[in-house]
ROSE-4610 file (N, C-alpha, C; in Angstrom, 1 decimal, always signed):
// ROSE-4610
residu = [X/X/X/X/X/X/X/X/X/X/X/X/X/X/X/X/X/X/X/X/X/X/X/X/X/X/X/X/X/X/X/X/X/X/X/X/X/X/X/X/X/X/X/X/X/X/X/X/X/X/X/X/X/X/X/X/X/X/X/X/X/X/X/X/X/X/X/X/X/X/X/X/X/X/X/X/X/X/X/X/X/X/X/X/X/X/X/X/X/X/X/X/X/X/X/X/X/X/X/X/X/X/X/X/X/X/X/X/X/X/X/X/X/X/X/X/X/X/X/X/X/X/X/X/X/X/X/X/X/X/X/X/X/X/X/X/X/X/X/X/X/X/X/X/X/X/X/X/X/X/X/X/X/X/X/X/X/X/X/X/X/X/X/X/X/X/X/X/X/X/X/X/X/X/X/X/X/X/X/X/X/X/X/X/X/X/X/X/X/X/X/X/X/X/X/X/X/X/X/X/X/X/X/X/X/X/X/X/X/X/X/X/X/X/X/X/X/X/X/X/X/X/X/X/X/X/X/X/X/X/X/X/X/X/X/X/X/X/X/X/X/X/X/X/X/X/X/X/X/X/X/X/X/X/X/X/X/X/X/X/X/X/X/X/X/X/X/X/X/X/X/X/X/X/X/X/X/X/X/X/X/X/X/X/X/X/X/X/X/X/X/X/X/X/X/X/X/X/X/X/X/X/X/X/X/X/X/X/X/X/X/X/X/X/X/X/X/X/X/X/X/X/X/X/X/X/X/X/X/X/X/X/X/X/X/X/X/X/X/X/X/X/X/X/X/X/X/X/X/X/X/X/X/X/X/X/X/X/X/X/X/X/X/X/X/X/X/X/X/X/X/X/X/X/X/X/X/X/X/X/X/X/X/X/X/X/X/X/X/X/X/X/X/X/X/X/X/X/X/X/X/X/X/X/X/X/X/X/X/X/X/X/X/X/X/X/X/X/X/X/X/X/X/X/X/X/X/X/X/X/X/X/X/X/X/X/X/X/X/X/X/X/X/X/X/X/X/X/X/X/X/X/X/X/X/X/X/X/X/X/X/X/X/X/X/X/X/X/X/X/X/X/X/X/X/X/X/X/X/X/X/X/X/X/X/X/X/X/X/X/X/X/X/X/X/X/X/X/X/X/X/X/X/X/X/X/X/X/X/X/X/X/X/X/X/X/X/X/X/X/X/X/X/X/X/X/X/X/X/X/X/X/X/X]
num = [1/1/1/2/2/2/3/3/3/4/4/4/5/5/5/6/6/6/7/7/7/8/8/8/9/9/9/10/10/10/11/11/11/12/12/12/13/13/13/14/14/14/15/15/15/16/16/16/17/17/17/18/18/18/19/19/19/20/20/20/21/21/21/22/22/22/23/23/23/24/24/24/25/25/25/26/26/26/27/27/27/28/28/28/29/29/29/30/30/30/31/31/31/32/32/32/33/33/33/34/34/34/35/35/35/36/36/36/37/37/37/38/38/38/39/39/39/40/40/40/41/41/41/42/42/42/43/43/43/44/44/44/45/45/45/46/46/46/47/47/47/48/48/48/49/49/49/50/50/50/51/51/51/52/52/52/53/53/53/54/54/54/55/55/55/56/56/56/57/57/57/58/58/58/59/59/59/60/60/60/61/61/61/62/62/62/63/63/63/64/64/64/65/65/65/66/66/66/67/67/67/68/68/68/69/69/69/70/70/70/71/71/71/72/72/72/73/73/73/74/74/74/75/75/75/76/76/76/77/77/77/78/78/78/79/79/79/80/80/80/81/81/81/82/82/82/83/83/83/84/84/84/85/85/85/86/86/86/87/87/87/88/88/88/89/89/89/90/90/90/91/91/91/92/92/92/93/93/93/94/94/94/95/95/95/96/96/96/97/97/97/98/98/98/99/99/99/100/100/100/101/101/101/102/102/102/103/103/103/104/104/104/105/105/105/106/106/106/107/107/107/108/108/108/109/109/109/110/110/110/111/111/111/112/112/112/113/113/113/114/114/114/115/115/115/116/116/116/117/117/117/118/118/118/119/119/119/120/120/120/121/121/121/122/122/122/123/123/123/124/124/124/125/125/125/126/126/126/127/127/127/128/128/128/129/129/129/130/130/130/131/131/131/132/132/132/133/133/133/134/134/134/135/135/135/136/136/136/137/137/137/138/138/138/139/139/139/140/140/140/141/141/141/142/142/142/143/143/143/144/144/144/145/145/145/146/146/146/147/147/147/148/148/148/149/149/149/150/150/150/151/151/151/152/152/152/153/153/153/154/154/154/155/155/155/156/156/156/157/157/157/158/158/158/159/159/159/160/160/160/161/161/161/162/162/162/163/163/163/164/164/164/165/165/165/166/166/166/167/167/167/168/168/168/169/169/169/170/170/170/171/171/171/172/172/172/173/173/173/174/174/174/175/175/175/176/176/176/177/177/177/178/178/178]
x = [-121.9/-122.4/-122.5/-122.6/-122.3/-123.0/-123.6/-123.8/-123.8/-124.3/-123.9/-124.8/-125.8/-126.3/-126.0/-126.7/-126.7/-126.3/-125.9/-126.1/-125.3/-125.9/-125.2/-124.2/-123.2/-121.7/-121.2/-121.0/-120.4/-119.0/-118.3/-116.7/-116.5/-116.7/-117.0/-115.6/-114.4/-112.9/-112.6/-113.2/-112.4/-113.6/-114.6/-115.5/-116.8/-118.2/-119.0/-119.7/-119.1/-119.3/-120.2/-121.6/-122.2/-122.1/-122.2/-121.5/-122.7/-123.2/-124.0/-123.3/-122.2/-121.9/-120.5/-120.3/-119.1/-118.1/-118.1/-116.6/-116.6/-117.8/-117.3/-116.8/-117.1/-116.5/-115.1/-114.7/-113.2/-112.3/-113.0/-112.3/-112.0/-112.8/-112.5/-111.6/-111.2/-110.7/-109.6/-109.7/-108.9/-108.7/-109.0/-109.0/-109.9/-110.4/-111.8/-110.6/-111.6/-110.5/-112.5/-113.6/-114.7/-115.7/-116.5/-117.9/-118.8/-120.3/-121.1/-122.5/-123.2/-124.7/-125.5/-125.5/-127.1/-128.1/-129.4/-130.7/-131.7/-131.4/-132.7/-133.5/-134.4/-135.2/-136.3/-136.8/-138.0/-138.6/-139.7/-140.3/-140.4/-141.0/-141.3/-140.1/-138.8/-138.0/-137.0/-137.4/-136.6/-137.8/-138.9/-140.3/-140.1/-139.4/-139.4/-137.9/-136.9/-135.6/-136.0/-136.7/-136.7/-137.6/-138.4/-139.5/-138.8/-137.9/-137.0/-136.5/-135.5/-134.9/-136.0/-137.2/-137.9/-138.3/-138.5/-138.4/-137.7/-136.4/-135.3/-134.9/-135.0/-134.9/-136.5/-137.2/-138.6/-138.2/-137.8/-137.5/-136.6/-135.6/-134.2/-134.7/-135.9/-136.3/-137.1/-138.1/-138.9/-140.3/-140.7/-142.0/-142.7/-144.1/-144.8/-145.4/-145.7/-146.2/-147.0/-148.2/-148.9/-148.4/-147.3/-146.2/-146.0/-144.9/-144.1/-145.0/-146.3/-146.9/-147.5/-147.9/-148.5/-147.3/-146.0/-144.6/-144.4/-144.7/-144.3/-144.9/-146.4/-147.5/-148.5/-148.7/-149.0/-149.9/-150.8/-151.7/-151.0/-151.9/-150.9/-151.0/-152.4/-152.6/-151.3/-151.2/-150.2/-148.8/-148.2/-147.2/-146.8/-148.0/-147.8/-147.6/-148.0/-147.7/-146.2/-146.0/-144.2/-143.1/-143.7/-143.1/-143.1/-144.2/-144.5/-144.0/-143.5/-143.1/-143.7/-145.2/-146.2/-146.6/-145.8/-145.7/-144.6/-144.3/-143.0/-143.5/-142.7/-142.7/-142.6/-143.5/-143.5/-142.3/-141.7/-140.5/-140.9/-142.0/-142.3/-141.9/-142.6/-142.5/-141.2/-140.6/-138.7/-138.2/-138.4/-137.8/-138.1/-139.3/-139.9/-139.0/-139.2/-138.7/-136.8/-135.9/-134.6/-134.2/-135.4/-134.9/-135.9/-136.5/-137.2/-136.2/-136.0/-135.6/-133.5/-133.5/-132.0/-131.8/-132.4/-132.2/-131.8/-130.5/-129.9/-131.0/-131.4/-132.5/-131.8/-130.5/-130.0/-129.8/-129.6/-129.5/-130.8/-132.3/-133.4/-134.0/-133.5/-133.7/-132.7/-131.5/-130.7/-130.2/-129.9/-129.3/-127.9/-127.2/-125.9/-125.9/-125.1/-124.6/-124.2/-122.8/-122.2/-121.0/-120.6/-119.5/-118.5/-117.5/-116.3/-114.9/-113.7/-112.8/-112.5/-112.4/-111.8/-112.8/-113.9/-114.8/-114.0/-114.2/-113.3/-114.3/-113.7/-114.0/-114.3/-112.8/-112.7/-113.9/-114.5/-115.7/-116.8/-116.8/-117.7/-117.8/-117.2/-116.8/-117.1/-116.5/-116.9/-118.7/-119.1/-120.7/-121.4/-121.6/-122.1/-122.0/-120.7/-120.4/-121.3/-121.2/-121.7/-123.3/-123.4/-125.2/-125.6/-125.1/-125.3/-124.9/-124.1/-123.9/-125.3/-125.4/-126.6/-127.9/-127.8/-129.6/-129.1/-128.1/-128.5/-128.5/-127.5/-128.0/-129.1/-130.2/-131.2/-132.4/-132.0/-132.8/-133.9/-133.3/-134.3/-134.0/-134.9/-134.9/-135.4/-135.0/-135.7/-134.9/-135.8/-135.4/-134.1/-133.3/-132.0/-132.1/-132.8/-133.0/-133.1/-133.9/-134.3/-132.6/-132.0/-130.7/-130.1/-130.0/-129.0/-129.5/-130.7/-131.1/-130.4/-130.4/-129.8/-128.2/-127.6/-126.3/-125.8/-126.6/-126.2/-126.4/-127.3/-127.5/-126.2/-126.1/-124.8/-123.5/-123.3/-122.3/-122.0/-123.4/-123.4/-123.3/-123.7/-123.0/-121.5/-121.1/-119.3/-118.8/-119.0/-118.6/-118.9/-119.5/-119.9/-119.4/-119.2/-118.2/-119.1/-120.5/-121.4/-121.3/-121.6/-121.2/-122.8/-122.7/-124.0/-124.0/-124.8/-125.2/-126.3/-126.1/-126.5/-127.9/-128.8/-129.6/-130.4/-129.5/-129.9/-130.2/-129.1/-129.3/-130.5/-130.5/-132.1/-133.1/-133.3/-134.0/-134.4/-133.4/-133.6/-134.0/-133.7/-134.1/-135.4/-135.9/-137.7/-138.3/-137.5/-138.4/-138.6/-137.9/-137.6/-138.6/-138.5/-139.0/-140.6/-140.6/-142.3/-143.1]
y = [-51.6/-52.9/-53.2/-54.4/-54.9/-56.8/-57.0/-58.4/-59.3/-60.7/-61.7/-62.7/-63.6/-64.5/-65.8/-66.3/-67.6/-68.6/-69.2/-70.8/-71.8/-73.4/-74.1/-74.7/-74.5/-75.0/-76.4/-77.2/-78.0/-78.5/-78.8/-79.4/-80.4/-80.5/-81.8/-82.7/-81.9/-82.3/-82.9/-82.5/-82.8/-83.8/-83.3/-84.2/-83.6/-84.6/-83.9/-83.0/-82.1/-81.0/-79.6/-79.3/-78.7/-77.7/-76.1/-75.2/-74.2/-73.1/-72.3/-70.9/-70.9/-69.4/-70.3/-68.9/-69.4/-68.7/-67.9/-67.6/-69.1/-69.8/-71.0/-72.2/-71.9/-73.3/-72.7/-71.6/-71.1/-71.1/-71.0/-71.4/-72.3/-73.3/-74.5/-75.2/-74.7/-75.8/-74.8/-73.6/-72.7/-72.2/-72.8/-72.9/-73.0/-72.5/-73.0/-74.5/-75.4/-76.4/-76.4/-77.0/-77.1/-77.4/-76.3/-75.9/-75.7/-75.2/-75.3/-74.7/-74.0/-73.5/-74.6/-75.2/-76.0/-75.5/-75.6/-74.8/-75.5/-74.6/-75.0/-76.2/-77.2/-78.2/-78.0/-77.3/-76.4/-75.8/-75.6/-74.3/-73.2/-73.8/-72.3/-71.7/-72.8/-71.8/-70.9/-71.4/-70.8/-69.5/-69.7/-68.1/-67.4/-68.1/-66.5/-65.7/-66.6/-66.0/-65.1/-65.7/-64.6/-63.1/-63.9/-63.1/-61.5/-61.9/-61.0/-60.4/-61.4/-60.2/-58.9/-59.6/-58.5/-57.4/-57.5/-56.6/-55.8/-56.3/-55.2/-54.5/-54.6/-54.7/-53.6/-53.5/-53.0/-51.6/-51.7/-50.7/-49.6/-50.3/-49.6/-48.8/-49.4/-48.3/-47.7/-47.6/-47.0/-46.8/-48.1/-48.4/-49.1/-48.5/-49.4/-50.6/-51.7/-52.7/-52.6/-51.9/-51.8/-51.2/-50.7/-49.6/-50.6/-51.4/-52.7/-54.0/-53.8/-55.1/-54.7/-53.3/-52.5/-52.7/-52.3/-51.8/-53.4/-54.5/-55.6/-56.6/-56.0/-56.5/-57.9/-57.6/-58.8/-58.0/-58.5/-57.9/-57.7/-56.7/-56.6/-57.5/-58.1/-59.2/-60.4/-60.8/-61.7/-61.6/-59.7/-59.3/-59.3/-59.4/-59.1/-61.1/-61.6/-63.4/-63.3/-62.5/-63.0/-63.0/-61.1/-61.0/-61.3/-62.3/-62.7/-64.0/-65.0/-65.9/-67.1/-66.5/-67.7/-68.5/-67.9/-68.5/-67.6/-68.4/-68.2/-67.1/-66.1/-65.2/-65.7/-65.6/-65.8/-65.3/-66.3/-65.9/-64.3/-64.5/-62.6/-62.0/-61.6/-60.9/-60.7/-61.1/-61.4/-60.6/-60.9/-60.3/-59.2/-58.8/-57.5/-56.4/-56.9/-56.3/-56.0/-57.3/-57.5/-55.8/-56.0/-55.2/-53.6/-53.4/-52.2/-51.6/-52.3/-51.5/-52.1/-52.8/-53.1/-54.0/-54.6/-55.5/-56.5/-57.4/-58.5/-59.7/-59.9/-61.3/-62.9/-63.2/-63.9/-63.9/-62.6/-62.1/-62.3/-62.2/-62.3/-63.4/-64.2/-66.1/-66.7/-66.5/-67.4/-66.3/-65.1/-64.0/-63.9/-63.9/-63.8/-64.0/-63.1/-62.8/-64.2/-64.4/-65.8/-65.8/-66.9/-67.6/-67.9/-67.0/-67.7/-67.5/-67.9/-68.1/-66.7/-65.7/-64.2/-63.5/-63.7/-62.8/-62.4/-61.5/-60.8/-61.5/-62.7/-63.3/-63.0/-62.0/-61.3/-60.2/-59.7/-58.9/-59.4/-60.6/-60.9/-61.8/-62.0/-62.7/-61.0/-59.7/-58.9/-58.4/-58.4/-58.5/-59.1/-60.4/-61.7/-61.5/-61.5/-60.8/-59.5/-58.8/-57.3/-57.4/-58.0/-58.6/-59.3/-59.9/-60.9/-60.7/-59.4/-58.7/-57.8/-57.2/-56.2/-56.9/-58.1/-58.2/-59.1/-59.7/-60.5/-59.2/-58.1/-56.9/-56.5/-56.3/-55.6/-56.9/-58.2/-59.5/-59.3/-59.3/-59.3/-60.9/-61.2/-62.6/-63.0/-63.5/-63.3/-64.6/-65.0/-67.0/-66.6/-67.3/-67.5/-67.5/-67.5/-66.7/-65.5/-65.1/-63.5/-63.0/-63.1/-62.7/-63.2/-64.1/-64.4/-63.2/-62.9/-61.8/-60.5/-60.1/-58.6/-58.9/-60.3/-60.4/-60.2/-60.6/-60.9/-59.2/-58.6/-57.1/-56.1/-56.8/-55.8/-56.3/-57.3/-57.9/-57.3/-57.2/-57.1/-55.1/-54.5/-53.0/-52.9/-54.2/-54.0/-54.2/-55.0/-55.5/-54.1/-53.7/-52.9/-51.1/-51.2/-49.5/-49.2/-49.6/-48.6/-48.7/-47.5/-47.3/-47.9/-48.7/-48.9/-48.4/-47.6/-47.1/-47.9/-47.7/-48.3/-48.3/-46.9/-47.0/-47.5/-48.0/-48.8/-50.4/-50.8/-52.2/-52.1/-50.9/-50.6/-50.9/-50.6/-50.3/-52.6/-52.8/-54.1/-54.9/-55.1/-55.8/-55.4/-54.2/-54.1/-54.5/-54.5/-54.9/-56.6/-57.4/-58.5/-59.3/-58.3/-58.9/-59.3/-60.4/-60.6/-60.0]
z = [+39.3/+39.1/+37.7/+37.3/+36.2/+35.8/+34.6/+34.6/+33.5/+34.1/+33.2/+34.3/+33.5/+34.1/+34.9/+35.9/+36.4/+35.9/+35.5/+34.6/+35.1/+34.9/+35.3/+34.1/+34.5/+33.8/+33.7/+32.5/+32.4/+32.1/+32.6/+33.1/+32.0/+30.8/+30.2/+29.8/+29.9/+29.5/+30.6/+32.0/+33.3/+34.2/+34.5/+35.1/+34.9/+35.5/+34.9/+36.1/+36.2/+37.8/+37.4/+38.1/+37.9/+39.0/+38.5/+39.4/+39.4/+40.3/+40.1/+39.9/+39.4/+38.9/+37.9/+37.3/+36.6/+37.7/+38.3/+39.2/+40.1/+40.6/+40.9/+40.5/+38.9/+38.2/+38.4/+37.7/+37.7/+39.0/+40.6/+41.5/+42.0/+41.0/+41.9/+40.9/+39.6/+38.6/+37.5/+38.0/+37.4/+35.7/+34.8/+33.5/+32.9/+32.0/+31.0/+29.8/+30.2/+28.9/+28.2/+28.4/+27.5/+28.2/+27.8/+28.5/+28.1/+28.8/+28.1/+28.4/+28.0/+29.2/+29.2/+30.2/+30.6/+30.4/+30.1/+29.5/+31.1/+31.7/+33.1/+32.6/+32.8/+32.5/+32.3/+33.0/+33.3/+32.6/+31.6/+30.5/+32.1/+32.9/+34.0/+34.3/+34.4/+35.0/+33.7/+32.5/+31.6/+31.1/+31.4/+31.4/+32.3/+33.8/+34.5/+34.4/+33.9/+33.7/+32.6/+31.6/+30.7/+30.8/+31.6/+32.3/+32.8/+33.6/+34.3/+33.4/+32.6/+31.3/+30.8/+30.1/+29.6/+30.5/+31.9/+32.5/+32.4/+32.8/+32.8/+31.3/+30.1/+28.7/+28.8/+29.0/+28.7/+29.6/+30.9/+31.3/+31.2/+31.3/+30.2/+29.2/+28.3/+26.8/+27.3/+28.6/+29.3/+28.7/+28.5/+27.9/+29.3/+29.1/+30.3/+29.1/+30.2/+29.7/+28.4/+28.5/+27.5/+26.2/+26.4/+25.2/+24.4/+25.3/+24.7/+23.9/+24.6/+23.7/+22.5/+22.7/+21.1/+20.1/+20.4/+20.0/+19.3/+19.9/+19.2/+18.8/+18.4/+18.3/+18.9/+20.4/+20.9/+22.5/+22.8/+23.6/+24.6/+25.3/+26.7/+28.1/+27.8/+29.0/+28.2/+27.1/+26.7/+27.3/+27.0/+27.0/+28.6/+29.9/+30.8/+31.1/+30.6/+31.1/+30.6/+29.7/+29.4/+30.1/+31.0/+32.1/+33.3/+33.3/+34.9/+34.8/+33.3/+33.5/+33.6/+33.3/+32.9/+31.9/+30.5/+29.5/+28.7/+27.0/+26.5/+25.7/+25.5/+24.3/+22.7/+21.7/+20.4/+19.8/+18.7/+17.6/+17.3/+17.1/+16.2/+16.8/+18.1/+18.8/+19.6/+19.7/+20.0/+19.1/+17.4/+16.9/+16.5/+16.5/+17.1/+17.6/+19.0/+19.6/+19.6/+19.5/+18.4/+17.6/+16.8/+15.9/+16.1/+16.4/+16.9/+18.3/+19.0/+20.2/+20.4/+19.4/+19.6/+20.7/+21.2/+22.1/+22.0/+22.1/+22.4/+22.5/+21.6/+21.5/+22.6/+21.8/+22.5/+24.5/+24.4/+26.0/+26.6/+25.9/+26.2/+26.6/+25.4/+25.7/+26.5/+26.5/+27.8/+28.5/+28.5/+29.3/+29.1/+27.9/+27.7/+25.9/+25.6/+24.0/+24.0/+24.3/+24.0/+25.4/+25.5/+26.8/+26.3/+26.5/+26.3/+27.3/+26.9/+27.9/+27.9/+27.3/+27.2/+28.5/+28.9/+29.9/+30.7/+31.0/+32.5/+33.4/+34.1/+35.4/+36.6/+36.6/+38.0/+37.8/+36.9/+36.7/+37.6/+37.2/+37.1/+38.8/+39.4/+40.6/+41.2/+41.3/+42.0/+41.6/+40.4/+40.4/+41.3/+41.3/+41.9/+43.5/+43.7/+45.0/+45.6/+45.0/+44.9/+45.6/+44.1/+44.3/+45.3/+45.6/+47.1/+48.0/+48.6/+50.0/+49.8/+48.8/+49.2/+49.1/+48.5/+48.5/+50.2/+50.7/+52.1/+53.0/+53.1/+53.9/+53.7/+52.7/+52.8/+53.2/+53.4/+53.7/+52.2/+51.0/+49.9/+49.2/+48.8/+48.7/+47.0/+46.3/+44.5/+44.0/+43.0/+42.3/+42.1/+42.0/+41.2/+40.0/+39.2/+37.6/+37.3/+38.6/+38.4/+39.2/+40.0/+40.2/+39.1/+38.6/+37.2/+36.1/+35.9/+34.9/+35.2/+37.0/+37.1/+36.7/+36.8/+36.8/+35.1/+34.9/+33.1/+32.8/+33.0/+32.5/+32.6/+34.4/+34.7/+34.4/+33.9/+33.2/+32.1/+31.6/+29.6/+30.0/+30.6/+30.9/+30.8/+31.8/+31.9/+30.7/+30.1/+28.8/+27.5/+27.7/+26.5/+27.2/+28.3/+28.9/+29.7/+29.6/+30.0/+32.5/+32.7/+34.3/+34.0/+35.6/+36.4/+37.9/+38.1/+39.2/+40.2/+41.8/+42.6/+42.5/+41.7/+41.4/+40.3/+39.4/+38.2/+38.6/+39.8/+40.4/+41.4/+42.4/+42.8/+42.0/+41.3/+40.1/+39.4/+39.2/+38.7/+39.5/+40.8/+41.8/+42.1/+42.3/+42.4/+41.3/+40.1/+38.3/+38.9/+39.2/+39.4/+40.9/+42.0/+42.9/+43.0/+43.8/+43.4/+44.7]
């Protein structure tokens, strides 16, 4: 398993068509000509996507909560609203964490490095896929942000060599569920 986040896609050369994955913009229109990430509307729904990220990001370096908020100087009742998606994480503390634990800042705040026409698609169409036979067989149910968060992680694995195991997507999906 492998990822790359949710986001809604803009069509802006061709019409103005809003898609909930990018394997669906690409099958319905074949070509990237110019696009673009929509930024959710929402502060809540752009706190719990991120929310999710730091989960999954905090776990991976294997800090409990209270680790991570000493580690980036910020309380831990604060650090635990960031992950629950009740409020935004501070510039400091982003880059804190950025540069202390190597963590993809950008990935943190929208859930992707950058978008462009080169992504392996078809990656990313069997991810999405992937993720969504097992969470409807197991009837597990989680926002579409917080699935966009496991998607982008195991995207950003594919992209960079690294294997993801069934238990590392186990693993994200309980970080994530409420």
């Amino acid at each position: 398993m492998e990822s790359l986040v949710l986001h809604l896609l803009t069509w802006s050369d061709v019409i103005n068509c809003k898609c909930s994955s990018f394997f669906a913009m690409f099958a319905n229109f074949g070509e990237v000509v110019n696009w673009k990430i929509q930024m959710p509307q929402k502060p809540a729904d752009l706190f719990a996507a991120m929310g999710a990220r730091l989960t999954i990001a905090r776990n991976e370096i294997g800090f409990s909560q209270a680790a991570m908020a000493e580690a980036i100087g910020v309380s831990p009742r604060a650090y635990h609203s960031y992950e629950k998606g009740q409020r935004g994480m501070p510039v400091e503390a982003l880059v804190a964490m950025g540069e202390r634990f190597e963590v993809d800042v950008p990935w943190l705040l929208l859930g992707t490095k950058s978008i462009r026409a080169g992504h392996d698609f078809e990656a990313l169409k069997h991810i999405e896929s992937s993720l969504d036979k097992h969470l409807s067989e197991e009837g597990i149910k989680i926002k579409s942000e917080k699935r966009g968060a496991i998607v982008a992680r195991w995207y950003q694995s594919h992209v960079e060599g690294r294997e993801v195991t069934d238990d590392d997507v186990h693993t994200w999906i309980e970080l994530v569920r409420e």
